[in-house]
C-alpha positions in Angstrom: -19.4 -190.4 32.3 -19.0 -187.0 30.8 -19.5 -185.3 34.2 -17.0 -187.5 35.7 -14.3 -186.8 32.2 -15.1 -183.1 33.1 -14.3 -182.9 36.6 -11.1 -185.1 35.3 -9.9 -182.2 33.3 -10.6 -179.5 36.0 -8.4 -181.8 38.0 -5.4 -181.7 35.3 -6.0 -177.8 34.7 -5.5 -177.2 38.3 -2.0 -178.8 38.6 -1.1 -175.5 36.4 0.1 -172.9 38.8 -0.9 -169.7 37.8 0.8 -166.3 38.9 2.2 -162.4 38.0 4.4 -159.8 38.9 5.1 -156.7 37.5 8.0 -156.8 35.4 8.9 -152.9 34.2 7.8 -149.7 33.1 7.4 -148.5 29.8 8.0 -144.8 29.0 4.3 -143.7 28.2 2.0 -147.1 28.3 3.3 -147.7 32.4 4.0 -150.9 33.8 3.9 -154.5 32.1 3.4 -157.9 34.1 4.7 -161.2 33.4 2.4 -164.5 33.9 3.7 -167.8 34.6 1.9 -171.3 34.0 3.5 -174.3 35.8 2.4 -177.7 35.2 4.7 -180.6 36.4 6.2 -180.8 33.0 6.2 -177.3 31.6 6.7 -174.0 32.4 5.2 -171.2 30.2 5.9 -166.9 30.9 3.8 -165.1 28.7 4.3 -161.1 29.2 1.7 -158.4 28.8 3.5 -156.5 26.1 2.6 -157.5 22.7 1.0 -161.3 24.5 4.4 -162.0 24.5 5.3 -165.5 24.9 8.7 -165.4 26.7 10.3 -168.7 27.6 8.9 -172.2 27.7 10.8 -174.2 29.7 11.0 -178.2 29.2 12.2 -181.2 30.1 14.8 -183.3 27.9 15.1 -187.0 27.9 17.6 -187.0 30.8 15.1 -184.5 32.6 17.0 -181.5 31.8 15.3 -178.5 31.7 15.9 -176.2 29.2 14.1 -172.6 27.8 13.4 -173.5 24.2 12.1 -169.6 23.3 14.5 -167.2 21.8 13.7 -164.0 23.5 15.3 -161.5 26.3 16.7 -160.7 29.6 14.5 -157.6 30.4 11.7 -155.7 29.0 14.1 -153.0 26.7 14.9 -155.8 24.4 10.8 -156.7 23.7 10.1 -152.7 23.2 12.7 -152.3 20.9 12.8 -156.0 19.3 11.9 -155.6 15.3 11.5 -159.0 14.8 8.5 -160.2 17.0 9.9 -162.9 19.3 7.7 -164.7 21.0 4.7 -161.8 19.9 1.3 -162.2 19.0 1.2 -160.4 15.5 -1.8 -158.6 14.0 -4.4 -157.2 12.9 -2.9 -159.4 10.0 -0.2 -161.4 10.4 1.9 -162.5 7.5 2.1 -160.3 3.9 -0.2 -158.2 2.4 0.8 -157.4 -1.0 1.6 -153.4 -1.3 0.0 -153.1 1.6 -3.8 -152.4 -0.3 -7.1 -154.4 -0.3 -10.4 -154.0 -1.1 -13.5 -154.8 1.1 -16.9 -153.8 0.0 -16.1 -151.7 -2.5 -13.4 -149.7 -0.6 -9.6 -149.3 -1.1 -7.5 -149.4 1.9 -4.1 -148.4 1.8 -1.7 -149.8 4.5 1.9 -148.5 5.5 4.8 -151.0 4.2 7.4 -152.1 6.3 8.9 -155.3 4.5 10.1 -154.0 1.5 7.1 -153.3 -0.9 4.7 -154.5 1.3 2.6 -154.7 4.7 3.7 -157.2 7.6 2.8 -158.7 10.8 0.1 -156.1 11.2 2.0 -152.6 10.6 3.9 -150.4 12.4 2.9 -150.7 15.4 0.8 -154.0 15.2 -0.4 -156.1 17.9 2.8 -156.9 19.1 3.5 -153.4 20.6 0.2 -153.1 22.5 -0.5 -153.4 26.1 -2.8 -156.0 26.8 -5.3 -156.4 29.9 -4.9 -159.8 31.6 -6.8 -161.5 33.9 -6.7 -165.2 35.4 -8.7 -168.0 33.7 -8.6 -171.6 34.9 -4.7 -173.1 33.7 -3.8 -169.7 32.2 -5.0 -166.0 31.4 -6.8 -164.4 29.1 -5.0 -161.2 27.7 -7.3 -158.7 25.7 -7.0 -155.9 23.3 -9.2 -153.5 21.7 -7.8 -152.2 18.1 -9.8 -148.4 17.2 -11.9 -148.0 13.7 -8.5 -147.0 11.6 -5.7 -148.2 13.5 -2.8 -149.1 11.3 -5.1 -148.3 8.2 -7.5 -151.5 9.0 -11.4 -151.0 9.0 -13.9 -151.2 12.1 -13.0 -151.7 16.3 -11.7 -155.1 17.0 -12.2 -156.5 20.0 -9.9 -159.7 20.6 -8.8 -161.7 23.3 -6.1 -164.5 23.2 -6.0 -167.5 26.1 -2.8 -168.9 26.7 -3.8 -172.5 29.2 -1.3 -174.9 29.9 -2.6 -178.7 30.7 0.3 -180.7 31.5 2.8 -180.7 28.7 0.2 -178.5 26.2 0.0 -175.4 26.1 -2.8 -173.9 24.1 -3.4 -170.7 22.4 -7.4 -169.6 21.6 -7.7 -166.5 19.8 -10.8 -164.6 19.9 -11.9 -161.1 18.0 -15.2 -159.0 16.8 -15.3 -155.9 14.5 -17.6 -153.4 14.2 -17.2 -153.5 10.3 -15.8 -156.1 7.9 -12.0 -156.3 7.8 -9.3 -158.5 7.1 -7.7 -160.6 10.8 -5.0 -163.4 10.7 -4.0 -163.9 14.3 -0.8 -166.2 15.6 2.3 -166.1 17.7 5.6 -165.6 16.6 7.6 -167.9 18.7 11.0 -168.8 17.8 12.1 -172.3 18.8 15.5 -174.4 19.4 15.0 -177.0 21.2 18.6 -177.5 22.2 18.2 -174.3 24.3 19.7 -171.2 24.5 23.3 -170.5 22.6 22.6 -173.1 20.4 23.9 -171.9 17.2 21.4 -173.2 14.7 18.7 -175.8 14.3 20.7 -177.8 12.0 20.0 -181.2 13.3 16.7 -181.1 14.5 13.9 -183.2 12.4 10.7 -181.7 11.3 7.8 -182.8 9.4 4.3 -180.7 8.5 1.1 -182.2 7.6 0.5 -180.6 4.0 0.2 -181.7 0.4 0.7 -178.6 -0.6 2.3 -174.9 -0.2 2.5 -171.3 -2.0 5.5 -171.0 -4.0 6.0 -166.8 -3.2 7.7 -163.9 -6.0 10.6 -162.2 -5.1 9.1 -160.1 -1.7 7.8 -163.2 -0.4 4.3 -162.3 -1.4 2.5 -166.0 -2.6 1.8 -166.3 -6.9 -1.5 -167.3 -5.8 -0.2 -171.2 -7.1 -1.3 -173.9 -4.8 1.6 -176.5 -5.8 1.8 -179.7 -4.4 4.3 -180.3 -2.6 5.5 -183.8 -4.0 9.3 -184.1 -5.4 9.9 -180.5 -4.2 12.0 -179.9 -1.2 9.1 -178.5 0.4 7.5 -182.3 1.0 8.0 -182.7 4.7 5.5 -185.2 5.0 8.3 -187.3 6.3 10.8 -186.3 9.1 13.7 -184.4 7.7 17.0 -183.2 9.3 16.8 -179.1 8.9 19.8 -179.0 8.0 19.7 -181.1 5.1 16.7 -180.0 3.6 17.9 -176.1 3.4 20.5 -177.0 1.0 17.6 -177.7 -1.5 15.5 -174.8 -0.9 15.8 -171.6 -2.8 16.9 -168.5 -1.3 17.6 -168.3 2.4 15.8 -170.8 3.9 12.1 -171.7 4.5 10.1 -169.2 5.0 6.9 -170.9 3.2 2.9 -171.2 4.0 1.6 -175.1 4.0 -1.5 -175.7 3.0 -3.5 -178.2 6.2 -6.1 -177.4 4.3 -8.0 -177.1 1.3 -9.5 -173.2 1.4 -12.7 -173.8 1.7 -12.7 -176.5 4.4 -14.6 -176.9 7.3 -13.4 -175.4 10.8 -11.7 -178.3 12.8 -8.5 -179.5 14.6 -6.2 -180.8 12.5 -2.5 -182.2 13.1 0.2 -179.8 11.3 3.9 -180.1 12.5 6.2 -182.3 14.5 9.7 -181.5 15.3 12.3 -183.7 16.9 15.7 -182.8 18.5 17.1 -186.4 18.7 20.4 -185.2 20.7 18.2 -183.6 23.4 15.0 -186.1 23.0 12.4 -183.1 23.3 9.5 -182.8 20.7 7.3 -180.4 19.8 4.1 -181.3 17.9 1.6 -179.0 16.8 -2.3 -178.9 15.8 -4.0 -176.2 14.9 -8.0 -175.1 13.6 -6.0 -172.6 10.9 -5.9 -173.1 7.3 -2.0 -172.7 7.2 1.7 -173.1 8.8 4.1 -170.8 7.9 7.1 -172.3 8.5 10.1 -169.8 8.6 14.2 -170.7 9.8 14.9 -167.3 11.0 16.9 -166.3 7.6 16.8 -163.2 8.5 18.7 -163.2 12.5 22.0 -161.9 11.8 23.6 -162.0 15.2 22.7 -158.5 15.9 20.0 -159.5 18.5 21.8 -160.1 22.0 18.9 -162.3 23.4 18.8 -164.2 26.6 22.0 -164.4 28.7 23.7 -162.2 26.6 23.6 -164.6 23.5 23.5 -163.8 20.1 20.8 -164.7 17.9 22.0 -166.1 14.3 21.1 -166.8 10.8 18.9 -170.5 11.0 19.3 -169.9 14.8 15.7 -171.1 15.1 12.5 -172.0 13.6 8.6 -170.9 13.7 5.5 -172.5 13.4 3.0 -169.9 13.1 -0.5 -171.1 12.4 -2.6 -168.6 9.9 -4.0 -168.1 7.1 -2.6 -168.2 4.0 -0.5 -164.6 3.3 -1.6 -162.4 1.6 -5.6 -163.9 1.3 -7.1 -160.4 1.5 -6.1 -159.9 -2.2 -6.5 -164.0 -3.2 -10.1 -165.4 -3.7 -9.4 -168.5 -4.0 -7.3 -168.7 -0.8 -9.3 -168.7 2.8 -11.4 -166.2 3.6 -9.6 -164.0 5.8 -12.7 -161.1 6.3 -14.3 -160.9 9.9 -17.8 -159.2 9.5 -20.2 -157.9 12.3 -22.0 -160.0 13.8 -19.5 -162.6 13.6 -16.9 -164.1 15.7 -13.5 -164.6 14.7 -12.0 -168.3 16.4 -9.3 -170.3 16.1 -7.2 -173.0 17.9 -3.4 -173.9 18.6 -1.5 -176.3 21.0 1.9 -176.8 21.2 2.7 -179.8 23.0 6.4 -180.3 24.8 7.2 -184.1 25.2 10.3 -186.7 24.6 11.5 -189.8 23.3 
């Protein structure tokens, strides 16, 4: 029976469609490919810079298809992008607070570039690099190796990200080993409408998240190191919400929040976190993850100053993430998830998004 489920499987990974071109130069790290995944319900164009994601293209109720990624026409717009669209962000994604830790005894001391503090990796995180890819079964398997020092972070890190697509899922398995213990927090930085492109804002579409609780943050978004349930708040999304709605009762500009999936020390397993609904269009997006966290985020800070695809403009609450992690800032929390990777050991973790309708 299970021989016969497996050879099932192989059968649905091989109705992907797997293939790459070279799609520009860049001055000083040379040419960059794009990969595309077709399945007969999705397709998925993940580039070589920064394991871009760069469109996912799906069908609405009417069988419309539509490219529900914010991103850009040509490869200029990712090199110069500051706000990682569709980019796998690292060695840490998410906050550390004043960019400084401690691990084993010694102080590390990261550049800021969000205000007080460290973000999405550094300077030049992982969303800058040049990844090798290579072909897996459904998908490809880019990898990276990250020197002893680079950004400020301790030990080599070798790590690998597999983006498969299996009919309407598309999953994401992140990968990494260090040659000494430092902090990692792997995930993609996708922004989604699922109305499409040059749809002003997400305003109407429904989401709900799979938490009890979330990190109320201070002033530079760092958490308090409170884990407050999220009951008679207007972060309980437990139930489907309009967007829209709900941002009139959240503080500041929008949601930009870690939801707890998970208690912190937890053990490593699948879990259900987010659904989101565009009920004009019909398409859904659900989401399950092995990571501790969701940071849900609006896109407060899009200003219409992007020109993305087709010549659009990108605005304020144009879109929304769902980037599995650990919780921010847990370098510098011990009662959050451990975020350390020692030798010897090998980071994992697992996300789908699945594309369907109703």
């Amino acid at each position: 029976m299970r021989h016969q489920q497996r050879q099932l499987f192989r059968a649905r990974l091989r109705m992907t469609q797997v293939s790459h071109q070279q799609w520009g130069q860049v001055p000083g790290l040379g040419s960059m490919d794009m990969w595309t995944l077709q399945s007969p319900q999705v397709r998925v164009e993940v580039l070589t810079l920064g394991a871009i994601i760069r469109s996912v293209s799906c069908r609405g109720k009417h069988g419309q298809m539509e490219d529900v990624v914010l991103g850009y026409d040509d490869l200029e717009g990712y090199v110069s992008d500051k706000r990682y669209l569709g980019a796998l962000v690292g060695r840490v994604a998410n906050r550390i607070a004043k960019g400084h830790f401690v691990v084993e005894g010694k102080e590390f001391q990261l550049d800021t570039n969000n205000g007080p503090n460290a973000l999405h990796g550094g300077l030049h995180g992982f969303n800058k690099a040049v990844w090798l890819a290579e072909e897996v079964e459904g998908g490809v398997i880019l990898s990276h190796t990250s020197p002893d020092g680079d950004q400020g972070y301790p030990g080599e890190l070798q790590v690998s990200v597999s983006y498969t697509l299996q009919g309407e899922t598309l999953t994401t398995d992140y990968r990494a080993r260090s040659t000494k213990t430092t902090p990692i927090n792997l995930t993609n930085h996708s922004y989604f409408n699922l109305a499409g492109q040059g749809v002003a804002d997400i305003y109407d579409h429904e989401v709900s998240i799979s938490a009890h609780s979330y990190l109320p943050v201070d002033d530079t978004s760092i958490p308090t190191g409170e884990i407050r349930p999220v009951k008679d708040t207007p972060f309980d999304l437990r139930v489907p919400v309009p967007v829209g709605v709900r941002l009139k009762n959240v503080p500041g500009l929008g949601f930009d929040h870690n939801f707890c999936l998970c208690s912190p020390r937890d053990d490593w397993t699948e879990r259900h976190a987010a659904r989101v609904l565009h009920p004009p269009s019909g398409r859904v997006l659900e989401v399950s993850t092995t990571q501790p966290g969701v940071q849900f985020y609006t896109a407060n800070v899009l200003d219409g100053s992007i020109r993305g695809k087709g010549g659009v403009t990108y605005g304020k609450h144009s879109a929304f993430c769902l980037e599995t992690q650990n919780w921010p800032n847990a370098v510098n929390q011990a009662s959050f998830p451990d975020c350390l990777l020692r030798p010897g050991d090998e980071y994992h973790h697992v996300t789908r998004f699945t594309f369907t309708t109703v």
